[in-house]
N, C-alpha and C positions, 0 to 999 in steps of 0.2 A: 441446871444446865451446865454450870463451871464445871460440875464436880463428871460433870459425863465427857469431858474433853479432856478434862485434865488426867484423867483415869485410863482414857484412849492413848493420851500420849505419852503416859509413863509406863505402859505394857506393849505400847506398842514400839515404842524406844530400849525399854530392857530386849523383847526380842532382837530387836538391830544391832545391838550391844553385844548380844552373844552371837549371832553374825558375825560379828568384827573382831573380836575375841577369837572365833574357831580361823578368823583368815591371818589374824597379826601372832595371836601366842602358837598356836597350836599348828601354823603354816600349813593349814589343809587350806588347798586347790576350793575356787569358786563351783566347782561341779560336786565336790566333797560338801561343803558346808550345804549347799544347795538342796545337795538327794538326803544328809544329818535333817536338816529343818523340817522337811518333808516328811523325814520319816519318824520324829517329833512328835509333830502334830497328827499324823497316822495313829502315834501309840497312845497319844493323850486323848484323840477320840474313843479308840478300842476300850481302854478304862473310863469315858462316859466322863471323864475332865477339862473337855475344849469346852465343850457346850456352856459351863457355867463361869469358862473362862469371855467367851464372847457376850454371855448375857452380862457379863460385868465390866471389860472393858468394850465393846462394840465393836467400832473400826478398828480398835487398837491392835484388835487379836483377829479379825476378818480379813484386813489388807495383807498383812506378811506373807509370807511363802508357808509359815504352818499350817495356815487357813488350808493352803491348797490340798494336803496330806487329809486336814479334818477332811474336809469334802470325798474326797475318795473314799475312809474309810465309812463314811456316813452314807454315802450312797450304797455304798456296797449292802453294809448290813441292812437298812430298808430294802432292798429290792430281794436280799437274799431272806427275808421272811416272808416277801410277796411271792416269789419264784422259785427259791430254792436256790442250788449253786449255781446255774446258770448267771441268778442275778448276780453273784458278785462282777462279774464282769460286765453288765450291761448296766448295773448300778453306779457302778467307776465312772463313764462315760455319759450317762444320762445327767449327773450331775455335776459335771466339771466340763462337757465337750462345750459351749458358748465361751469358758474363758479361755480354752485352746485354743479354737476354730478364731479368736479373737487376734492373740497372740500369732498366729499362723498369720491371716492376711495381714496386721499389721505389720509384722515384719515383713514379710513380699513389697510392701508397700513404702517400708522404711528401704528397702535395697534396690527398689528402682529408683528413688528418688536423691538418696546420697551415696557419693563413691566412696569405696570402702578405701581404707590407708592402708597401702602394702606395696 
């Protein structure tokens, strides 16, 4: 059980690491390192390499923002051998729209509630 926490939060720390790295050495913009991470984990699914990254570290590699990229391109290619090309795009969404749809009303909900500084 140590060794599955401890595993989580040293990949999932190297991740954050290289976050911080692309925002301090490399001075690319939070919208740059953001859609980098994303598309990441996009490319490390496409070669069939998230997969055995999450079976190993878990949350470590599920939480970050490369998760998000895996998810897209994962849904896509299931759906696109269910469907064909249609599914890469209804594949995208079928498995990623609950942490948008998430991310959406909670922000609506974070911007009624506190006033922005400006």
């Amino acid at each position: 059980m140590f060794a599955m926490f401890f595993w989580a939060f040293v990949i999932g720390g190297i991740i954050c690491v290289i976050g911080q790295l692309l925002f301090d050495v490399a001075k690319l913009t939070p919208g740059h390192t953001l859609s980098l991470l994303v598309v990441v984990g996009s490319i490390l699914d496409g070669f069939g390499l998230y997969e055995p990254l999450i079976d190993f570290a878990g949350a470590g590699a599920t939480i970050p923002i490369t998760s998000f990229g895996n998810s897209l391109v994962h849904g896509a290619l299931q759906e696109t051998d269910r469907h064909g090309l249609i599914g890469v795009l209804t594949g995208m969404f079928e498995v990623t729209s609950s942490g948008i749809s998430a991310a959406i009303v909670f922000g609506f909900i974070g911007a009624l509630i506190f006033k922005p500084k400006g």
